[in-house]
Structures are given as C-alpha cells and as structure tokens.
C-alpha positions in Angstrom: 0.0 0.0 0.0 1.3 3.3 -0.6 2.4 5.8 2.2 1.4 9.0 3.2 -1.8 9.1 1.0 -3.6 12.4 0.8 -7.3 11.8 0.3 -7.6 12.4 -3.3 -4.8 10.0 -4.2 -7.1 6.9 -2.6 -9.2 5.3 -5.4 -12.8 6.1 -5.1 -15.2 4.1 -3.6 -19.4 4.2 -4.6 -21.2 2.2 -2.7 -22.7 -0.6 -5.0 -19.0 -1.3 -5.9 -18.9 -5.0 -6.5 -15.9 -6.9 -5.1 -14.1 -7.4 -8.2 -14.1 -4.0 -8.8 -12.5 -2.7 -5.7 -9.6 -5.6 -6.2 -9.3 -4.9 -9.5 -8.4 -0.8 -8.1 -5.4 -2.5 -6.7 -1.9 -3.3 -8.6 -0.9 -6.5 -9.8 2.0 -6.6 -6.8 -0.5 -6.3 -4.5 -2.9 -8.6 -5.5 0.2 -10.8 -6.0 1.2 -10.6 -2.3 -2.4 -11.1 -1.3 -2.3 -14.1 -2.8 1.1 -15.6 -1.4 -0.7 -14.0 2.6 -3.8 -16.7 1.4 -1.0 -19.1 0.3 -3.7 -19.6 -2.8 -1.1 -22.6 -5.0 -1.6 -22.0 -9.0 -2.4 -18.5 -9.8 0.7 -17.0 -9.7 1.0 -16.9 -13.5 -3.0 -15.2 -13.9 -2.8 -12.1 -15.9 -4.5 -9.0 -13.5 -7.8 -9.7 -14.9 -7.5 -13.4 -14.3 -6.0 -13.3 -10.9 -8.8 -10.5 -9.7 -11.3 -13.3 -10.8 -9.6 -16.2 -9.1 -8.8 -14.0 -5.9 -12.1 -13.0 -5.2 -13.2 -15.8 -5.8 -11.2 -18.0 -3.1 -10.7 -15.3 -0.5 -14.9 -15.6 -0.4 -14.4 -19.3 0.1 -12.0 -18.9 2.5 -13.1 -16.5 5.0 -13.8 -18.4 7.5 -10.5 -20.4 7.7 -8.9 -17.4 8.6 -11.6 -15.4 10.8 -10.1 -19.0 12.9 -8.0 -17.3 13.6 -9.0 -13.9 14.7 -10.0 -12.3 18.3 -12.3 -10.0 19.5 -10.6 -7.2 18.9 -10.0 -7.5 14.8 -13.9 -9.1 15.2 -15.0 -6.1 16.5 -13.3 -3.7 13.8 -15.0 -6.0 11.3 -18.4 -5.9 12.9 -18.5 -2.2 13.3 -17.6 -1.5 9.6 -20.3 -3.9 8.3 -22.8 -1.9 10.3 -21.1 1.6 8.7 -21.3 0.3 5.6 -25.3 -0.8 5.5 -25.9 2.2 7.6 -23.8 5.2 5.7 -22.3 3.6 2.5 -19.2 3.5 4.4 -17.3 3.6 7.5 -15.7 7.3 7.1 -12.5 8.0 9.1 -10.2 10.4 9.8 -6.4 9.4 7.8 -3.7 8.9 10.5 -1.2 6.5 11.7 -3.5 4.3 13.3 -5.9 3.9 10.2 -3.5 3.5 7.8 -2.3 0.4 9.7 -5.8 -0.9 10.1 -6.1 -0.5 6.7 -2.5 -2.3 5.3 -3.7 -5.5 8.1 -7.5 -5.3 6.4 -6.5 -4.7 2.6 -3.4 -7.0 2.3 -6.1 -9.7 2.8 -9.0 -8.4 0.6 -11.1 -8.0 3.4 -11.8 -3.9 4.0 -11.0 -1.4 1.3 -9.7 2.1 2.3 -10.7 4.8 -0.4 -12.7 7.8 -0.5 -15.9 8.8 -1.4 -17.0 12.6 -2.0 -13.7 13.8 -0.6 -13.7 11.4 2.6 -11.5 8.7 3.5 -13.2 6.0 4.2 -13.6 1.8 5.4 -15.5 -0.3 3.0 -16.6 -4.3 2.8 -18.3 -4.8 -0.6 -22.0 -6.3 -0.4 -20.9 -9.9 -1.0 -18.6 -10.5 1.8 -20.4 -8.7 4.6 -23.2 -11.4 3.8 -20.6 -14.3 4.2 -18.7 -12.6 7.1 -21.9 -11.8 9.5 -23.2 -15.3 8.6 -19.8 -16.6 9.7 -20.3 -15.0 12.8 -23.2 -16.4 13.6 -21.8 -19.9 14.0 -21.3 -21.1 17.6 -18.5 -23.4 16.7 -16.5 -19.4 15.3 -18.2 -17.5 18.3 -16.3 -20.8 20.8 -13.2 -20.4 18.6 -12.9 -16.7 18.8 -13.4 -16.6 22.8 -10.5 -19.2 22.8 -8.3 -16.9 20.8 -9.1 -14.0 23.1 -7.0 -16.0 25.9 -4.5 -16.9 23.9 -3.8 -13.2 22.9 -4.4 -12.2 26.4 -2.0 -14.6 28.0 0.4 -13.6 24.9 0.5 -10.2 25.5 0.2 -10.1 29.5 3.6 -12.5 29.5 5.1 -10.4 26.8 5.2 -7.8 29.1 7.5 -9.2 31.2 9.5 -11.1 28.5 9.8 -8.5 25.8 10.0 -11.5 22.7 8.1 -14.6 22.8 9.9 -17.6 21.0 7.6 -20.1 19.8 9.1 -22.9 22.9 8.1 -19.6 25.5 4.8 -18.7 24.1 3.6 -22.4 24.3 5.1 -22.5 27.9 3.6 -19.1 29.1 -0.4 -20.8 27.3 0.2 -24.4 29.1 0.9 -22.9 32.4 -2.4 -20.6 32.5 -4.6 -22.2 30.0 -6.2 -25.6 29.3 -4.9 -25.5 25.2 -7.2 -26.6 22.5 -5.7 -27.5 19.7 -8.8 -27.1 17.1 -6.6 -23.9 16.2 -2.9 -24.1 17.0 -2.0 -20.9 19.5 0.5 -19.7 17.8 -1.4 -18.7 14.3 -3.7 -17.0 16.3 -1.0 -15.0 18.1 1.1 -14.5 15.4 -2.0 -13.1 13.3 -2.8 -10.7 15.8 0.8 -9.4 16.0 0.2 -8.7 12.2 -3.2 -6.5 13.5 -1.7 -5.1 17.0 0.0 -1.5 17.6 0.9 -2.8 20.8 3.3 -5.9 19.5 4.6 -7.5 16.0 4.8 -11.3 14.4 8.8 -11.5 12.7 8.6 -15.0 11.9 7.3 -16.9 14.5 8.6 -14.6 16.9 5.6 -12.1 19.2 7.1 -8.9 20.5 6.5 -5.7 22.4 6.5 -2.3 20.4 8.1 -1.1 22.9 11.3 -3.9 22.6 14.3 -2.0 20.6 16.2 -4.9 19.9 14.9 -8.3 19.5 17.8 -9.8 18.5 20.0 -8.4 21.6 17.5 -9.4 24.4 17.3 -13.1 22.1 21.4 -13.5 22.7 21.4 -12.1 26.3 19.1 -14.4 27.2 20.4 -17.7 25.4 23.7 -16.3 27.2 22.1 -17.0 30.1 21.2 -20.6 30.6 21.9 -20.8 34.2 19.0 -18.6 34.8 15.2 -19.6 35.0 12.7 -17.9 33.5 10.6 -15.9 36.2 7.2 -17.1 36.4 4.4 -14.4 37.0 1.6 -15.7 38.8 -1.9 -15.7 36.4 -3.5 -12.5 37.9 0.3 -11.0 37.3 -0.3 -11.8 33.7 -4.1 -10.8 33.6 -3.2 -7.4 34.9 -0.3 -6.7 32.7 -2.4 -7.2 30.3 -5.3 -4.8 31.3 -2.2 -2.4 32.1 0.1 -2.7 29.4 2.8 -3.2 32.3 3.3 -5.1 35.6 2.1 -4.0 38.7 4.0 -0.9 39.9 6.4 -2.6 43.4 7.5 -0.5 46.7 10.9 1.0 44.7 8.7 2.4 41.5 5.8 3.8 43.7 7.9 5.4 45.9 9.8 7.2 42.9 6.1 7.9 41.8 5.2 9.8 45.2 8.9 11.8 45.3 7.9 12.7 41.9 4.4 14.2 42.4 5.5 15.3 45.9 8.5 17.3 45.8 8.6 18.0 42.1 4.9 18.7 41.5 4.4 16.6 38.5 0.7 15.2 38.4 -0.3 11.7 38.9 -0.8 11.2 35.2 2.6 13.3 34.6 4.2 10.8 36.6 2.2 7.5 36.0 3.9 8.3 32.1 6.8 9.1 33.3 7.1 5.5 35.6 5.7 3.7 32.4 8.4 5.2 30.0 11.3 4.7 32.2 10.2 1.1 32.9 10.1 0.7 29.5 13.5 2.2 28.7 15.3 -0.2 32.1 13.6 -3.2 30.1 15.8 -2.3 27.3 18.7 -1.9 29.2 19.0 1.6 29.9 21.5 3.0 32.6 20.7 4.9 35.4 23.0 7.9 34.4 20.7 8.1 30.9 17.4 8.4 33.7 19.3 11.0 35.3 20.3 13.1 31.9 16.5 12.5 30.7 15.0 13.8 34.4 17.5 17.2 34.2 16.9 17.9 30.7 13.0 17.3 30.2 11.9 18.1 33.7 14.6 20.4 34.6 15.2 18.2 38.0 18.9 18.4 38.7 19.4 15.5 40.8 23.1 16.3 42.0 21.7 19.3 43.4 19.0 17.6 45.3 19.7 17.5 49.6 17.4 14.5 49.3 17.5 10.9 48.2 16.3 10.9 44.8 19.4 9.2 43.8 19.1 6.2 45.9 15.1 6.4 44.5 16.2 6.1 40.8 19.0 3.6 42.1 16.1 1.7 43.3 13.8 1.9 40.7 16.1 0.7 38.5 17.6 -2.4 40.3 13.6 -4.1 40.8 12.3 -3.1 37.3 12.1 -6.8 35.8 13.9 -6.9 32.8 13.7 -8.7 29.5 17.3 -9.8 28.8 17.2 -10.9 32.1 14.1 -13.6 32.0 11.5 -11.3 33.6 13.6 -11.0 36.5 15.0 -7.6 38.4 18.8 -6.9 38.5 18.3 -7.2 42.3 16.8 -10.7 42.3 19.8 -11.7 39.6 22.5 -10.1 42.4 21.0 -11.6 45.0 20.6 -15.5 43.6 24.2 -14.7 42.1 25.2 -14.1 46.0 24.0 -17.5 47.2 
C-alpha cells in the first residue's frame, strides 16, 4: 500500500461497488502478495484480470478459515464496519497512523478497502462478503473459537510484558501454564496473526514482540547467554493485569519514585504514572541509570546532583527491581541476590 496518501490520491469508492471491482483498483503486486498471505497454489501466473477473478473468488471461500484465527478485537473492527457500511455507505475515518495500519492489516487480505468517497476517506466491505462474514459470525463453533483466541492473545501479551519477545518454545510454555490449550486452532497462528493487527506488539517469523522492545535480536542473545537462569514465572492475575495495564504492577521502589515525583517535584499523577511507564520501559531495554538521570534534568529540569534529598538512591532503586527482558523477567536485584547464594 502506498504511504502518506492524501485523500484524493485513494481510489474512489461508490457504494454498489462490487468486489471485483474494488480488487481490481489495486496493482498486480499487491494482489500478488495477497495471494502468497492466502498461500492460494496455481495462480501465480493469472494475468491482473485473471488473478482478480480467481482472488475473489477463493478469499470468499475462505473467510472463515482465517476469521479462525481472529479475536475479539479484529472481530469487533469487522463488525463495526459492516454496520457503517449498510448504515452510511461506508465507515468514514479520519487518515492517521493508526488507520493507515488498520487498513495495510484489512486490505493486504481483501477483506476492508480504504478509499474515498465525495472527498472522505473512508472503510469499506463490498456487499458480497459482509453477507458471508456476518453469517460466519453467527456460527457457535467461530463464536467458541474466537473466545478461545481471546485467551491466547491475552496470556500472549500479558507474559510479553515481562519477556519482551516470545519464541515459539516460550509462548507455548507461558499458554500451558495458564490455559487448558485446545488445539482445534494451534495458539501460535492465532498470536502470530494478531501481531500482524496489533499497535501494541509485531509477528517476525514466529517470533511475538512488544513495540516497545528495541532490539529483538539483543534481548534473544542475552538471554540464550544465560542458561543458568530460569525464567521468572508471573503468577496468572500478574499476567491478567499486565495485560489490562500494558505493564506489571508498579512494586515499593517504583511507587515510591512515583510519590517523590508528584511530591516534591509537583508533577501530576498522570505526569508521573507516564513518566514511571516510559522509564520502565527504557530499564527493560537496558537503559542505565546515568541516561534516567540526563532524561529527568533535561525534560523536567530536576537536577538530581543538586538535590539534599535521596532521589538518587530512589532512581538507584527503581532501577535495580524493574524486571527486565534480557534478564528472564527478573530484576537486577533478584539476579544479584541468587548470584550471592
């Protein structure tokens, strides 16, 4: 898809536009790397005509092998343009980051259009397969399959938290401790197609990880460096609630950084809730203290040399129980202190 579109250089969209139409707007790349995401065998050599017949074909047939594979979140998004569409021709948007991902996840897979229509950007589902999609929906068997997948993302994304990167061998580990697994579906497709979907983590392969991580690859060696060291194990409601949170429960060393924070340096709770989050975030990729210290005198004019008070020992602190994801989940302290036995 291209980048950066301005609204009058997305195709048009009328609202009896068929579905062959709408793939036909597309180039014959894109419909060729639609076809190798369906892993449709024997069409590669279709002229764009040809392969805009076959594709719409087969992506109708197949809708519900992949909606398999889909959880309430992406079913939601699906459910909500349908009803746009029958209601206002379209679901009209506003063009930003967040819908032009929606729409390369959506479009890649022939699924929601993004155009325009009388000088708006907007979501459409041709006629045909918003029939086939709500009457998927309908099935119990997809309604039980999708409630399923829910856990699976949830338990993905709440251990991700702590782990940064979820190998294939860890994400089935992190399921089988907090789920009975059926395997109608196998977890990792379904977690692996949500990364595709997410703005919160990314599939590489059949790798899940955090936005947030920096370097993949660096926490991956770190941690095969470290054999001798167990994985930390979160309890379930640890998991559940850094997935609600999108972190893991503030402990004693981070709230009390919080309260100096609001306290003595009159930032707001929400000024330093954000500020907690983003340094956690920046400890889990391995940030030093002294880059906490340069961010805290140069954004928030704190000069923590200066300071009478402890706010060194606070940072110290904070950073030494923040769990880490080169280190397994664990906090430098708990390493240190299993190192000192």
């Amino acid at each position: 898809m291209k980048d950066n579109l301005w609204i009058e250089e997305l195709d048009n969209i009328e609202p009896n536009d068929n579905y062959k139409k709408l793939l036909s707007n597309l180039t014959k790349n894109e419909l060729n790397e639609m076809r190798k995401l369906w892993n449709f065998h024997g069409i590669s050599q279709l002229n764009k005509a040809e392969l805009t017949q076959e594709l719409s074909k087969r992506i109708a047939a197949n809708l519900e092998s992949w909606i398999l594979y889909l959880g309430s979140e992406q079913i939601e998004f699906l459910k909500e343009t349908i009803f746009q569409c029958e209601s206002y021709s379209g679901a009209y948007i506003e063009l930003n980051e967040i819908s032009y991902h929606i729409a390369e996840y959506f479009q890649a897979r022939g699924v929601i259009f993004l155009g325009q229509h009388q000088e708006t950007a907007l979501f459409f589902i041709p006629e045909e397969l918003r029939i086939k999609i709500k009457s998927i929906l309908n099935k119990e068997s997809v309604k039980k399959q999708i409630s399923l997948n829910d856990n699976y993302i949830k338990y993905a994304v709440g251990s991700a938290v702590f782990y940064g990167v979820l190998s294939p061998e860890l994400l089935y580990n992190c399921l089988e401790r907090y789920l009975d697994l059926k395997w109608r579906i196998d977890p990792l497709d379904v977690v692996i197609e949500y990364g595709e979907y997410s703005l919160i983590a990314y599939s590489a392969g059949p790798f899940f990880i955090l936005t947030a991580v920096e370097d993949a690859h660096e926490i991956l060696i770190e941690r095969e460096m470290r054999r001798d060291l167990d994985y930390y194990i979160p309890s379930k409601k640890e998991v559940e609630n850094a997935f609600q949170k999108g972190h893991e429960n503030w402990n004693l060393a981070q709230r009390r950084f919080k309260k100096k924070l609001t306290k003595d340096y009159k930032l707001t709770p929400d000024e330093a809730e954000m500020l907690i989050f983003n340094f956690s975030l920046l400890i889990k990729n391995d940030i030093s203290t002294a880059e906490i210290i340069r961010i805290l005198a140069e954004d928030f004019e704190i000069d923590v040399f200066e300071s009478k008070d402890d706010l060194i020992q606070l940072i110290n602190d904070f950073h030494n129980n923040t769990r880490m994801w080169l280190l397994k989940g664990h906090t430098p302290a708990e390493v240190y202190a299993a190192g000192s036995k």
